[in-house]
C-alpha positions as CSV (number, residue, x, y, z in Angstrom):
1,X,-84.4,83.6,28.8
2,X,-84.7,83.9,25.1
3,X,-81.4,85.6,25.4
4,X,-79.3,82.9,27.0
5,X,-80.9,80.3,24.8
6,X,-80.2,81.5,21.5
7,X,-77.1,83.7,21.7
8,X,-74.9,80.2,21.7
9,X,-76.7,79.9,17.9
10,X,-75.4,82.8,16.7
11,X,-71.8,82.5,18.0
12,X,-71.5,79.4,17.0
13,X,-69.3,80.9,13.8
14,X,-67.4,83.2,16.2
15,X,-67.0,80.4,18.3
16,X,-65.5,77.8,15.8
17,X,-62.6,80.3,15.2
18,X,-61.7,81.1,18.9
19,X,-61.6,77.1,19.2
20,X,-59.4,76.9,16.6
21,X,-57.0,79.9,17.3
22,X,-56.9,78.7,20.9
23,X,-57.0,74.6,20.8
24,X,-55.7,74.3,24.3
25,X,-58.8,76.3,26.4
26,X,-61.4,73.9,26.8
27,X,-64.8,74.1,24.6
28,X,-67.5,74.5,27.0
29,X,-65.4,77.5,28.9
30,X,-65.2,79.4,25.8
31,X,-68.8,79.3,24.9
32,X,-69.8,79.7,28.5
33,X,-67.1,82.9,28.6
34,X,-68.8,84.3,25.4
35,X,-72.4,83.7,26.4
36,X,-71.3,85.7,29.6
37,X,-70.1,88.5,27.8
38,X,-72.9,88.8,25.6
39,X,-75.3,88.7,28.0
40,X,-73.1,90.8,30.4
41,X,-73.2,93.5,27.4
42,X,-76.7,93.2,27.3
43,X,-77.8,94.1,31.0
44,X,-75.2,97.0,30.8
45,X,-77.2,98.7,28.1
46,X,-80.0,100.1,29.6
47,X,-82.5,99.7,26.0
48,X,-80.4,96.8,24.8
49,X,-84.2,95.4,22.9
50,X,-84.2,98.9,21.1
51,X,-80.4,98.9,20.4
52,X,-81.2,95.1,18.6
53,X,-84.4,96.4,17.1
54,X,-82.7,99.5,15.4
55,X,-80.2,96.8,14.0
56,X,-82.8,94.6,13.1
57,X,-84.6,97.5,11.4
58,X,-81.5,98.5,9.3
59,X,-80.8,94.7,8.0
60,X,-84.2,93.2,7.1
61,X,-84.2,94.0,3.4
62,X,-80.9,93.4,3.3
63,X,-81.4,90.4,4.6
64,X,-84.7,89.3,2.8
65,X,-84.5,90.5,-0.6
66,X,-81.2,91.4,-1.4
67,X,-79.2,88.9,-0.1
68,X,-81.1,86.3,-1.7
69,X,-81.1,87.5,-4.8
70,X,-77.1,87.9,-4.8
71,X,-77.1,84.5,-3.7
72,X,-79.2,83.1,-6.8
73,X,-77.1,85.0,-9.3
74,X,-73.8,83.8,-7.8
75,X,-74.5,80.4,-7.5
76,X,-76.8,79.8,-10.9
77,X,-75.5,82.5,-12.8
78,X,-76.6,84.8,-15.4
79,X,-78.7,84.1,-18.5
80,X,-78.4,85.5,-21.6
81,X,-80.8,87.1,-24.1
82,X,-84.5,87.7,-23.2
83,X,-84.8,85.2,-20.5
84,X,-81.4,86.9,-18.8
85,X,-82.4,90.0,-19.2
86,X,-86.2,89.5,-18.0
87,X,-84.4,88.3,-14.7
88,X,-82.7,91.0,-14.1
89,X,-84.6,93.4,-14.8
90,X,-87.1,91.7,-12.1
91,X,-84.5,91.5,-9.5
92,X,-83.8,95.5,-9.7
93,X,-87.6,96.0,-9.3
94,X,-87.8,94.1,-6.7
95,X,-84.9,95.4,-5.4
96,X,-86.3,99.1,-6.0
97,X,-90.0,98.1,-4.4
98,X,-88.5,96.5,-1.2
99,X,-86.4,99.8,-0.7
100,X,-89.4,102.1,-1.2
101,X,-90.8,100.0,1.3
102,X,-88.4,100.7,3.9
């Protein structure tokens, strides 16, 4: 269930471009066609929740620490003297803890 609820969230960026590479198919047939395939993928893989958890599993600091913190330095910049350098030097611990972590 969880599967067929939330898989139309994620595509939603795949989605826009196959709507606008193909404007003459119908909207609702291309998400229903995706969310079929998706889910069609996923009952053909017999461990499909230890496939996602694997990726999951490989992503999560990626996604929690690291992404964030390139996000903050390429949308505020960088500082310079103390202040600048105390950042980054806080950002690479970080960085470093949440990778001994894994």
């Amino acid at each position: 269930v969880h599967l067929l609820s939330a898989i139309p969230v994620v595509l939603l960026p795949v989605v826009g471009i196959v709507e606008k590479r193909l404007p003459a198919i119908p909207h609702l047939l291309v998400r229903s066609c995706m969310v079929a395939c998706i889910t069609g993928v996923a009952f053909l893989i017999p461990s499909f929740t230890t496939v996602l958890a694997v990726i999951g599993a490989c992503t999560e600091n990626l996604l929690v620490i690291v992404f964030p913190i390139w996000m903050y330095h390429s949308t505020f910049g960088r500082w310079r003297g103390v202040k600048g350098l105390f950042q980054v030097g806080a950002d690479i611990v970080l960085c470093v803890i949440s990778f001994t972590v894994l």
